[in-house]
N, C-alpha and C positions, 0 to 999 in steps of 0.2 A: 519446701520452697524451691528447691534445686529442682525437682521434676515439674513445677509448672513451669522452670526457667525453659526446659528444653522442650515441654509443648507447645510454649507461647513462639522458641526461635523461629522455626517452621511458618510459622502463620507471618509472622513480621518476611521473614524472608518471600514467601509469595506473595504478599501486600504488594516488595518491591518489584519482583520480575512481572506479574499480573501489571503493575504501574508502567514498565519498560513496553509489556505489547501493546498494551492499548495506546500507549504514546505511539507506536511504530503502526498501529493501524490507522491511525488519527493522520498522522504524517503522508500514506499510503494511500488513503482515501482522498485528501485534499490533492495530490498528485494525479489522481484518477479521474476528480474534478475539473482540476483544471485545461487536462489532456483530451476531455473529450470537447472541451469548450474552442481551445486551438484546431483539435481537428475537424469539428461540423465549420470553423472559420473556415477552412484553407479547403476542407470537401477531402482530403486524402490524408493517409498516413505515409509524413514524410518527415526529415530531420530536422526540420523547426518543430512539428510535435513531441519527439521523441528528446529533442534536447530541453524544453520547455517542463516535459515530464523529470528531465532529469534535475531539472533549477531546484523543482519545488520538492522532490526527495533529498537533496544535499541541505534543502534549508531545514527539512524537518529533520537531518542529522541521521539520515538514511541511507546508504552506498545504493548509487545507481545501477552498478555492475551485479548485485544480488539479487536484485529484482526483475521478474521476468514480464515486460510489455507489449501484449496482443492488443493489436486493434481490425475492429473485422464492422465495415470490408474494407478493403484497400483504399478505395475510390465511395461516393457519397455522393448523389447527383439532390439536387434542391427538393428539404424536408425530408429527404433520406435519415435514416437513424444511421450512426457511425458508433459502434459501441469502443472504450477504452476498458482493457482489463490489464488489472495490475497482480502479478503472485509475486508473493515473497517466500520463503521459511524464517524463521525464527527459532532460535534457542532460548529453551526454557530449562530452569533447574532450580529445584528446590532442597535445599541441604535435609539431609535425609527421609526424604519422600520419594522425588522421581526426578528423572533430565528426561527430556525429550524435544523432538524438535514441531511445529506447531506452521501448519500452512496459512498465510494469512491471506485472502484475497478480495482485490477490490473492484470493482466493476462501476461504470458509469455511461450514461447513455445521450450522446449529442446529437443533435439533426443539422443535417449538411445546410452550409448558407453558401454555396457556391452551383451556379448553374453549370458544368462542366462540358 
């Protein structure tokens, strides 16, 4: 009984951190979302996108400051593709299996509505 307790810990415990990433990709994504939608609005990457990206990572319970935000290209002229990419790391660990750390990224693609 004792040894399925300590096969089965393992598994419950990655259920939870497995549960924590994918919350934190979930979160990451919907920020990538909504960043590339603000930045084909405005046609550039500027600090109404970048604080916008920041709202919706605080809301998903995410630090803004860990995450690293490219958007390419600077500038987007009408129907232009403006793409948002979002990296993160993440720590993962699983009581006696493994720790590691786990890059998450997320990428989204808006088209410029601004003639510049």
């Amino acid at each position: 009984m004792l040894a399925v307790a300590f096969m089965l810990l393992p598994v419950l415990f990655g259920i939870v951190e497995l549960s924590g990433l994918i919350h934190a990709w979930i979160g990451q994504q919907a920020a990538a979302a909504i960043g590339a939608r603000v930045a084909g609005e405005r046609g550039e990457d500027d600090s109404v996108v970048r604080d916008r990206i920041a709202v919706e990572l605080r809301a998903a319970g995410l630090d803004p400051v860990q995450v690293q935000v490219i958007v390419t290209p600077a500038y987007a002229r009408w129907d232009q593709p403006i793409t948002v990419r979002l990296v993160s790391r993440q720590h993962v660990a699983i009581p006696f299996l493994f720790s590691r750390d786990v890059t998450l990224s997320s990428s989204y693609v808006g088209r410029g509505e601004v003639n510049h």
